[in-house]
C-alpha positions as CSV (number, residue, x, y, z in Angstrom):
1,X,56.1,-126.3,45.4
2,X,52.8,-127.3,44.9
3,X,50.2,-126.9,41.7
4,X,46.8,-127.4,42.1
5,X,43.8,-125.5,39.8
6,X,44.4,-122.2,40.0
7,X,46.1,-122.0,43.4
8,X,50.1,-122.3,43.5
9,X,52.0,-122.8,46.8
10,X,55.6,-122.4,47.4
11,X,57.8,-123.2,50.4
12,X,61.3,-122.0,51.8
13,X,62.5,-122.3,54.8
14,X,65.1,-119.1,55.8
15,X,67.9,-119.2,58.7
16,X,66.2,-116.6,61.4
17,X,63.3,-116.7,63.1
18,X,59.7,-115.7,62.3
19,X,59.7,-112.3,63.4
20,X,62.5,-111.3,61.6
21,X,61.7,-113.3,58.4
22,X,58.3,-111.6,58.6
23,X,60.4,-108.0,58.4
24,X,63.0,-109.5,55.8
25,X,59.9,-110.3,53.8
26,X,58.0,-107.3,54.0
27,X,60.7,-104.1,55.2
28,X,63.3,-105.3,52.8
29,X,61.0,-106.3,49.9
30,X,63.1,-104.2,47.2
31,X,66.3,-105.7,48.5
32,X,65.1,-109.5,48.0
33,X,62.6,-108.8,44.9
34,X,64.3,-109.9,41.7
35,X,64.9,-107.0,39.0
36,X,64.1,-107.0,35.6
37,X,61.1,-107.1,33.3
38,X,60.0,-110.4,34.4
39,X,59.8,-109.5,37.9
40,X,59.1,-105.2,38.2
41,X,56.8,-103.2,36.2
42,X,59.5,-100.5,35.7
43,X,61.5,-103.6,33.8
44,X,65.1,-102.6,34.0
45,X,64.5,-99.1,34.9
46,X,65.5,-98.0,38.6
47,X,62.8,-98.3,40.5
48,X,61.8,-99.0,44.6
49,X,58.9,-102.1,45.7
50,X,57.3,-101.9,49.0
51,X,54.9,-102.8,51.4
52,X,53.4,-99.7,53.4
53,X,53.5,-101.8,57.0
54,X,50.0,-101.6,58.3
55,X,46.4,-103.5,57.3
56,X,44.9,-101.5,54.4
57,X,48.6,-100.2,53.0
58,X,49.8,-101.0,49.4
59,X,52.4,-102.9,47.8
60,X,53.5,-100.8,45.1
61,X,56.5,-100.3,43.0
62,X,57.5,-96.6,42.6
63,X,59.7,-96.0,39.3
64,X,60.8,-93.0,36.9
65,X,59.5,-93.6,33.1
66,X,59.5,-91.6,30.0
67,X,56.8,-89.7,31.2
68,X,58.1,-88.8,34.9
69,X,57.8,-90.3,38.2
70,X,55.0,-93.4,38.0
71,X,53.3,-95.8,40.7
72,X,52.1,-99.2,40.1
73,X,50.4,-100.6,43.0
74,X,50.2,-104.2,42.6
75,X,48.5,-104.8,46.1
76,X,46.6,-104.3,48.7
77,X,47.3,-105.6,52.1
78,X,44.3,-107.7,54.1
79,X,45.6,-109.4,56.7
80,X,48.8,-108.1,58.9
81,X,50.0,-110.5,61.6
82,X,53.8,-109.6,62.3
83,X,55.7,-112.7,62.5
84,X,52.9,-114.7,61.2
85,X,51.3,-114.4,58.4
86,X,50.9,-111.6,55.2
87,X,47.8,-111.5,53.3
88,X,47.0,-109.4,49.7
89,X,45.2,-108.4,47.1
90,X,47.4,-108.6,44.0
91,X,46.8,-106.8,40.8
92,X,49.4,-107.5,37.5
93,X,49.7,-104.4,35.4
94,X,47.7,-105.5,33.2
95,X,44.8,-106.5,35.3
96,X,41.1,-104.3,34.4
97,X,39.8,-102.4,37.6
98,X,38.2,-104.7,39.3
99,X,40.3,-107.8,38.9
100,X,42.1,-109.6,41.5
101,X,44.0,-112.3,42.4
102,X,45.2,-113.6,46.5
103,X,48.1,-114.1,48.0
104,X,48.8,-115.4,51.6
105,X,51.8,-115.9,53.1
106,X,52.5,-117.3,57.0
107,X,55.8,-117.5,58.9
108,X,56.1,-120.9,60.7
109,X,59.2,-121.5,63.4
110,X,60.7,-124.7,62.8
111,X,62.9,-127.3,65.1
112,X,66.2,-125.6,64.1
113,X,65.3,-122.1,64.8
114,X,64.6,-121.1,61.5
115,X,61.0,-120.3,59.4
116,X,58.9,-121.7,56.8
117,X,57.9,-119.2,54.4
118,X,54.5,-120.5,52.4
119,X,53.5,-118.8,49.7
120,X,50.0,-119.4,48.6
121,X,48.5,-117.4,45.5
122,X,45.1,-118.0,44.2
123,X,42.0,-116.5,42.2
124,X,43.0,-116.9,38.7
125,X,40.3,-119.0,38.0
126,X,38.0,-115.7,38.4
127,X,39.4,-114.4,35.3
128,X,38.6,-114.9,31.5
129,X,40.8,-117.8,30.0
130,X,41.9,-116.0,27.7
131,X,43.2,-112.8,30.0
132,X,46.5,-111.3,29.2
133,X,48.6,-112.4,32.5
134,X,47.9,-115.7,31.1
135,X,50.5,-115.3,28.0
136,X,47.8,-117.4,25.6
137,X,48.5,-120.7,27.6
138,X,46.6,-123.2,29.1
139,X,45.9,-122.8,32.5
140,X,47.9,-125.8,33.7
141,X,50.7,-124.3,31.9
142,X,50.4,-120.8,33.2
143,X,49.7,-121.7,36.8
144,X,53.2,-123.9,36.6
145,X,54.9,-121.0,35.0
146,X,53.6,-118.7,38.3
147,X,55.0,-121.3,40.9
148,X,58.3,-121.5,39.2
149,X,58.0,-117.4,39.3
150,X,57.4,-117.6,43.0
151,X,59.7,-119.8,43.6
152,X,62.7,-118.1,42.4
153,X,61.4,-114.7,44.6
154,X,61.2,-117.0,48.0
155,X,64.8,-118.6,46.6
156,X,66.0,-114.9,46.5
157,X,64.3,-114.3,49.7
158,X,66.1,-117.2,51.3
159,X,69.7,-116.3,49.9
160,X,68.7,-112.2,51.3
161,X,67.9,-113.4,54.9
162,X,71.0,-115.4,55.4
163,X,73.0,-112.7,54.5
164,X,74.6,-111.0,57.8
């Protein structure tokens, strides 16, 4: 894991082989995605993440409220290499319109047939210090808190793909 400004990288390296941790990543997204209000927007609610598979498609978390059937679409998808590397737009639910952050991920093969999964995210700097996806804190502080949130997503990315 590594912090640096407002840019946060995370590595993991997952048992199968970049095609298929490309499709774990972005085809099985709901089944790897941690639960609960730290991690989806519908908090413990039932709800379904996804990436629509194509340049130009979403990543958005569908999810039944109060008031009915809701979509939050916390990305937009820039750069679509199967096998090789993810790019997106992403938007925390309590971003204005407007604001954005970046997120690239690439699939790398390694020596023993496996991948490395980086994880860069970026773009924070662009907003207001005192914006409400920083909690009040510092931006060391907050940017430290996002790798460690990354990290445990790629951990339970890792744990997914090794599954049979």
């Amino acid at each position: 894991m590594t912090i640096a400004g407002d840019e946060v990288r995370v590595t993991v390296t997952v048992p199968v082989d970049p095609a298929t941790a490309f499709d774990v990543f972005t085809r099985e997204t709901d089944l790897w995605w941690r639960r609960g209000p730290q991690y989806r927007v519908a908090g413990r609610r039932p709800g379904t993440l996804c990436f629509e598979p194509k340049l130009g498609g979403r990543l958005f978390e569908a999810y039944e409220s109060s008031q009915g059937p809701r979509t939050h679409e916390a990305g937009t998808i820039t750069r679509w290499e199967p096998g090789a590397r993810l790019e997106f737009d992403w938007r925390g639910s309590n971003f204005a319109p407007g604001e954005i952050t970046h997120v690239s991920v690439t699939f790398t093969a390694t020596e023993s047939g496996g991948t490395r999964v980086m994880l860069e995210h970026r773009g924070f700097a662009a907003l207001r210090p005192d914006h409400p996806v920083r909690h009040g804190e510092a931006a060391a502080v907050f940017v430290g808190r996002l790798a460690m949130w990354w990290s445990g997503l790629l951990t339970s990315l890792r744990v997914h793909a090794t599954r049979d």
